[in-house]
C-alpha positions as CSV (number, residue, x, y, z in Angstrom):
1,X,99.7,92.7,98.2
2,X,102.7,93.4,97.1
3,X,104.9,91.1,95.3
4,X,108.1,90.9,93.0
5,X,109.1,87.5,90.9
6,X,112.1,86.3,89.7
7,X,112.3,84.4,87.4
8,X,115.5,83.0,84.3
9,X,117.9,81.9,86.7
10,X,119.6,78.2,86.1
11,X,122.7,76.8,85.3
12,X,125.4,78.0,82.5
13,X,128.4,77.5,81.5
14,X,131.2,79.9,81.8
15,X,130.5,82.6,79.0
16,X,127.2,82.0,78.6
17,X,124.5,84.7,79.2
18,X,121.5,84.5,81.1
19,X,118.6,86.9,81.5
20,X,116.5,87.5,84.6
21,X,113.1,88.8,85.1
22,X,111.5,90.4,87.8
23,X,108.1,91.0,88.0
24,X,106.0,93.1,90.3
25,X,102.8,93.6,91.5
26,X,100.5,95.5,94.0
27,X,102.7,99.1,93.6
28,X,102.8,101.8,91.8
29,X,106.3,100.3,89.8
30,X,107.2,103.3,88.1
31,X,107.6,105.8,91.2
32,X,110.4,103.1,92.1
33,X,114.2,102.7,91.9
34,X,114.4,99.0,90.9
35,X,118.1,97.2,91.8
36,X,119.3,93.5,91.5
37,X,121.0,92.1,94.7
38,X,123.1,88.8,94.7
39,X,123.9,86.5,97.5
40,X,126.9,83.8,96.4
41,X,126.7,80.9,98.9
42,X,128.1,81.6,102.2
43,X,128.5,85.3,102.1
44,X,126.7,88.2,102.4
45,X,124.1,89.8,99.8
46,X,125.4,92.4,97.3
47,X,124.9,95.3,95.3
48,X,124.4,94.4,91.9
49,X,122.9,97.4,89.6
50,X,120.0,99.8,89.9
51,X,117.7,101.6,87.7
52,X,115.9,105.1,87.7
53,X,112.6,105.4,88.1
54,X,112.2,106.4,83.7
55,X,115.3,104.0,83.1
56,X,117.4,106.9,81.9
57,X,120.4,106.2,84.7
58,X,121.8,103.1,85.7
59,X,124.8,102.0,88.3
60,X,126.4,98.5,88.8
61,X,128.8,96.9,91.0
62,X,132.6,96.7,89.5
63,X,132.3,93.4,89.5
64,X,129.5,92.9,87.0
65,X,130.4,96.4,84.6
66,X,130.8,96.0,81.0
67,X,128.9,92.6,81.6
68,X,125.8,93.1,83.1
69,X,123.0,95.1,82.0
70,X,119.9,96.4,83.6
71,X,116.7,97.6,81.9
72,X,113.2,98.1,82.3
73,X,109.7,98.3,80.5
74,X,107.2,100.5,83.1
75,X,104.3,99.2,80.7
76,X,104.8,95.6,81.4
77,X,106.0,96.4,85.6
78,X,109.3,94.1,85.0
79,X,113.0,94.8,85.6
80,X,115.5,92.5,83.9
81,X,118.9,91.7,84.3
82,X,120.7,90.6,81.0
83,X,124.1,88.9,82.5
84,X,126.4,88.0,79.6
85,X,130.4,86.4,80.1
86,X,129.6,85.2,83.1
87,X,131.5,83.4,85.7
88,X,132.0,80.7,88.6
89,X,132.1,83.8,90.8
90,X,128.8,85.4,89.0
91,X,127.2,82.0,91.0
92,X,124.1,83.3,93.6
93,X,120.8,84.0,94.5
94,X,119.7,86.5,92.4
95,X,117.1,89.3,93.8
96,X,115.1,92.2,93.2
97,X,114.3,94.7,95.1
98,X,112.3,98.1,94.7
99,X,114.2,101.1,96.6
100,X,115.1,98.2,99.4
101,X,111.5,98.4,100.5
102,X,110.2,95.4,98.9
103,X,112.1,92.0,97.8
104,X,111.5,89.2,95.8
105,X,112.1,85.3,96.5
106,X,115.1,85.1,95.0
107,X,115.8,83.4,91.8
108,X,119.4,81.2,91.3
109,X,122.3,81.1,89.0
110,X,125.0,78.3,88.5
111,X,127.6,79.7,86.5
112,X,129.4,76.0,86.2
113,X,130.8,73.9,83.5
């Protein structure tokens, strides 16, 4: 079936960097768009950045540009989200998603000193 886990959230301190995996399983990966999503408590969920299918074009939210970067490695089925400078406001469930069809769990990220 089919499956995407996160994984490398926790908590930081402001400024510190954090890197988030997202592995998936039971599709064909590579015919997919692959985005992060974030849900800070009590809000609703947001756009974070998305991926191509090859990788070659990326897009991210304002909030995280120049900060945040997405990648990902077809061969090994993950998306990762490196998140560098972050801050209090960066704090949230952290998901993945594949075109909005498919979801992970969620992993979180405490961006607290």
């Amino acid at each position: 079936q089919v499956q995407l886990v996160e994984s490398g959230g926790g908590l930081v301190q402001p400024g510190g960097s954090l890197r988030l995996s997202c592995a998936a399983s039971g599709f064909t990966f590579s015919n997919y768009r692959m985005s992060w999503y974030r849900q800070p408590p009590g809000k609703e969920r947001e756009f974070v950045a998305r991926i191509s299918w090859s990788g070659d074009t990326t897009y991210y939210a304002d909030s995280v540009k120049g900060r945040f970067t997405i990648s990902r490695d077809n061969a090994k089925n993950t998306v990762y989200l490196q998140m560098n400078s972050l801050k209090p406001e960066d704090t949230a469930i952290y998901y993945c998603s594949a075109d909005r069809l498919y979801w992970g769990q969620g992993t979180p990220v405490t961006v607290s000193s």
